[in-house]
Short mmCIF file of the C-alpha atoms (twelve columns), coordinates in Angstrom:
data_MODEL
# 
_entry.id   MODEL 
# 
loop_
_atom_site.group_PDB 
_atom_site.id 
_atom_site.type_symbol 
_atom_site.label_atom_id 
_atom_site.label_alt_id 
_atom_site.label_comp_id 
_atom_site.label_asym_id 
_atom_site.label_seq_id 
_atom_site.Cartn_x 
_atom_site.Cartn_y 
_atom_site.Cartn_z 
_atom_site.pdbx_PDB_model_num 
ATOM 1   C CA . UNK A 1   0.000   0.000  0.000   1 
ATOM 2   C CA . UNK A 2   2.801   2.255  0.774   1 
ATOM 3   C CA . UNK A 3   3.690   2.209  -3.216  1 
ATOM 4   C CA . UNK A 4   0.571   3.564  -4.526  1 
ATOM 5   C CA . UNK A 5   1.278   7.746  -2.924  1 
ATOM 6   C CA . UNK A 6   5.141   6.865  -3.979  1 
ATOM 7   C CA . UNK A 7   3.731   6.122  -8.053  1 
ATOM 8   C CA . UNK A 8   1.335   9.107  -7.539  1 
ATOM 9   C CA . UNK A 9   4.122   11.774 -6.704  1 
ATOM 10  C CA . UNK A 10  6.257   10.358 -9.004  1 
ATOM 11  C CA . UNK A 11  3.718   10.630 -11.985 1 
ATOM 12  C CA . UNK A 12  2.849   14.273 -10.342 1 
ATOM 13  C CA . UNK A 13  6.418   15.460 -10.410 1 
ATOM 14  C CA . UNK A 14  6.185   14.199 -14.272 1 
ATOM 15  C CA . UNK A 15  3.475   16.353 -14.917 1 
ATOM 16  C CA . UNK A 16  4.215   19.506 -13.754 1 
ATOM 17  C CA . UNK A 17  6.786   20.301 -16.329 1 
ATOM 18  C CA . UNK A 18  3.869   20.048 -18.625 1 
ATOM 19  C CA . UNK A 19  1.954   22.334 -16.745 1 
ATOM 20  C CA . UNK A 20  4.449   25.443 -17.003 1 
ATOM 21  C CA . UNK A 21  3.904   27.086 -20.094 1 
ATOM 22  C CA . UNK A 22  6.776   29.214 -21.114 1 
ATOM 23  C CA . UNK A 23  6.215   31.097 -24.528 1 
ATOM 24  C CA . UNK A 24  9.638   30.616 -27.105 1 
ATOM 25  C CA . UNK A 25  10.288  30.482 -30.613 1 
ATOM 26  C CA . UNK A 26  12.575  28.627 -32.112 1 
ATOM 27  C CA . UNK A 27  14.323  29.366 -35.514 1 
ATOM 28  C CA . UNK A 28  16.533  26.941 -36.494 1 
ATOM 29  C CA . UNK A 29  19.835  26.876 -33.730 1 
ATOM 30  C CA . UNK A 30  18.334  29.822 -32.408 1 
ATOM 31  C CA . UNK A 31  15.452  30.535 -29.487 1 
ATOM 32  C CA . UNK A 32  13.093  33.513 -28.735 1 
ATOM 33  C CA . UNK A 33  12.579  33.528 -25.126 1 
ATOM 34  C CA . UNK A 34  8.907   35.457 -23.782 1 
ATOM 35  C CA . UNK A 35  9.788   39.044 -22.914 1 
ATOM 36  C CA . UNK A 36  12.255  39.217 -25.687 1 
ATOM 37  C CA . UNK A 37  12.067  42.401 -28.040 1 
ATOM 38  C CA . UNK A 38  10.953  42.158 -31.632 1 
ATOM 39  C CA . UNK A 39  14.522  43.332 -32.552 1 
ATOM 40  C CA . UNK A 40  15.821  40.161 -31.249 1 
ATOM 41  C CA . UNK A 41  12.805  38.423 -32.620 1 
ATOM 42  C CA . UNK A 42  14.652  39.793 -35.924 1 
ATOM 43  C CA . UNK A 43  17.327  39.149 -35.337 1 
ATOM 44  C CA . UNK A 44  17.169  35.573 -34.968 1 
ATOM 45  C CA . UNK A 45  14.469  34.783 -36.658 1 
ATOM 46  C CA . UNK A 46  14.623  37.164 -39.847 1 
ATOM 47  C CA . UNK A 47  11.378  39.386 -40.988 1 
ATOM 48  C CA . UNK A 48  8.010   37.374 -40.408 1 
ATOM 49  C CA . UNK A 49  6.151   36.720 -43.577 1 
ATOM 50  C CA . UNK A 50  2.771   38.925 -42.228 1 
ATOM 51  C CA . UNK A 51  2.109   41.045 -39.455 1 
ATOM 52  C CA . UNK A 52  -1.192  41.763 -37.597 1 
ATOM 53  C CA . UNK A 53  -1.620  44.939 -35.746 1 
ATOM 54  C CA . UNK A 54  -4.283  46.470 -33.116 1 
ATOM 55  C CA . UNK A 55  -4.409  48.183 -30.251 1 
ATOM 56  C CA . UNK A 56  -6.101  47.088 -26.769 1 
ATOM 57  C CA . UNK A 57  -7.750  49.115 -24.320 1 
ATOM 58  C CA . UNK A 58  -7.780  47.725 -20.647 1 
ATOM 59  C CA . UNK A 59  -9.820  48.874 -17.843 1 
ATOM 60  C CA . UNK A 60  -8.923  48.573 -14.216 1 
ATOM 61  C CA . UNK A 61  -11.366 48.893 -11.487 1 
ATOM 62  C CA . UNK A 62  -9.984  49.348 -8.106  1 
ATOM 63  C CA . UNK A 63  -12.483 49.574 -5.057  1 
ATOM 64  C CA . UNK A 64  -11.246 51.425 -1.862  1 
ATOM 65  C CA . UNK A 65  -13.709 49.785 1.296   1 
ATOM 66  C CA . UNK A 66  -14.106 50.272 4.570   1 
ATOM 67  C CA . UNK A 67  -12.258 48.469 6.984   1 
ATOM 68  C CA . UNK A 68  -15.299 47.070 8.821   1 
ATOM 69  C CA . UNK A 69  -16.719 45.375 6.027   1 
ATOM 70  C CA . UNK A 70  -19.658 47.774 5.285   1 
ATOM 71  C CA . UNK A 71  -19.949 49.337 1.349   1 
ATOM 72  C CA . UNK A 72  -20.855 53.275 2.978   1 
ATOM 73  C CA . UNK A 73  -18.510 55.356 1.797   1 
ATOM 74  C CA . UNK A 74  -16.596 53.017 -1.025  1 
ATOM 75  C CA . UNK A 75  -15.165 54.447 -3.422  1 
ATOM 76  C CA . UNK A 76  -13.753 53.064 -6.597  1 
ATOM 77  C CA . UNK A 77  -11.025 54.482 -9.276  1 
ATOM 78  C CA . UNK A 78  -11.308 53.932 -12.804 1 
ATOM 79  C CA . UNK A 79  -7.627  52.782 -14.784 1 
ATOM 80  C CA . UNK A 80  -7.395  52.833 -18.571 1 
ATOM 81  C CA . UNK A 81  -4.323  52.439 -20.197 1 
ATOM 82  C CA . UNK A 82  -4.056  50.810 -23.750 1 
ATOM 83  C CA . UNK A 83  -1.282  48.213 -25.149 1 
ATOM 84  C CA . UNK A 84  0.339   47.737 -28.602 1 
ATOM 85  C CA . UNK A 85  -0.706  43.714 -29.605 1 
ATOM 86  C CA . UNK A 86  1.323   42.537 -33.074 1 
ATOM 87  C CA . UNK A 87  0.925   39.367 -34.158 1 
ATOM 88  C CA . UNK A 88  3.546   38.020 -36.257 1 
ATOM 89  C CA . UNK A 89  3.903   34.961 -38.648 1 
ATOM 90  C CA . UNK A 90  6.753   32.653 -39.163 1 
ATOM 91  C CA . UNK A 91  6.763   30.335 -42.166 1 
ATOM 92  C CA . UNK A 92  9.507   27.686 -41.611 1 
ATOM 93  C CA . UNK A 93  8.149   25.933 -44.770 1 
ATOM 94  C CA . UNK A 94  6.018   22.723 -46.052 1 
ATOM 95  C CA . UNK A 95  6.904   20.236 -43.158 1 
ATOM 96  C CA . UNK A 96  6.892   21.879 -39.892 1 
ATOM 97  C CA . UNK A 97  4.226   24.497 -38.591 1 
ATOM 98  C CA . UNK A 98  3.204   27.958 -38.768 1 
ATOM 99  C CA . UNK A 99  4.118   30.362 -35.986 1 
ATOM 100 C CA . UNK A 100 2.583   32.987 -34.811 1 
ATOM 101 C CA . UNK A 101 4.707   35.193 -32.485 1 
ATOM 102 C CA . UNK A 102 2.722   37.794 -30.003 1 
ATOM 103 C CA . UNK A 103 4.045   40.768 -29.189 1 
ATOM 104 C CA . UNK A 104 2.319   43.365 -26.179 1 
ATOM 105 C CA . UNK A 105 4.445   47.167 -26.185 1 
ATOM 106 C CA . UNK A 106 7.418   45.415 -28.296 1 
ATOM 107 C CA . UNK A 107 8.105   42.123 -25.913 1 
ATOM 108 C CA . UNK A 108 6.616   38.464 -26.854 1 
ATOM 109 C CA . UNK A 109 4.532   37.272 -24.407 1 
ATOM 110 C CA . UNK A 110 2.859   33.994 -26.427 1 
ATOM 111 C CA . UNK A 111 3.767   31.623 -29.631 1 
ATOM 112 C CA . UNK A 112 0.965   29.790 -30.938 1 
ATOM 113 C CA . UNK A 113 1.320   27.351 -33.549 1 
ATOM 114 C CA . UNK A 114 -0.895  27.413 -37.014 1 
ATOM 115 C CA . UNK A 115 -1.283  24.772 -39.817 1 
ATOM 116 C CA . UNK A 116 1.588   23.464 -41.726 1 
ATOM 117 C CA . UNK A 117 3.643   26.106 -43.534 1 
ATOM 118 C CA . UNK A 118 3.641   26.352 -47.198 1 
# 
């Protein structure tokens, strides 16, 4: 009985790796890490074969309470602020997949992979 919880941490610690998503994109010898700049992006990758661009507004509510629990006398403070999003696309050719590299204000911050390349 004691070898059952020993095979269920063991297959836990096997799936955690799994479970941290890190955002990288790899071109050839060469890896994009997230929070890299699009210069590096170019730099080791080369120009992407399309680009996507738009602009996000994001709204922050932030609620100032009492301390005793009660809602007299909130009051709450309105944030905007709005982010550069540019989606790029990688071609790497007929046998491996399209990327798409996401960039937020000039860092990556996701890779998400498209159908085959062309």
């Amino acid at each position: 009985m004691r070898t059952l919880p020993a095979a269920l941490a063991f297959v836990a610690c096997l799936a955690l790796p799994s479970l941290a998503h890190a955002a990288s994109l790899r071109c050839g010898n060469k890896l994009v890490s997230e929070g890299a700049s699009q210069a590096d992006a170019v730099a080791k990758c080369g120009q992407p074969v399309s680009t996507e661009t738009k602009r996000e507004r994001v709204t922050t509510k932030s609620r100032d309470g009492r301390r005793d629990g009660s809602r007299r006398g909130d009051s709450s403070t309105e944030y905007s602020t709005s982010s550069t999003v540019e989606e790029w696309t990688y071609n790497f050719g007929p046998n491996r997949l399209l990327q798409v590299a996401i960039f937020r204000d000039g860092l990556l911050v996701d890779v998400r992979s498209g159908g085959y390349g062309y």
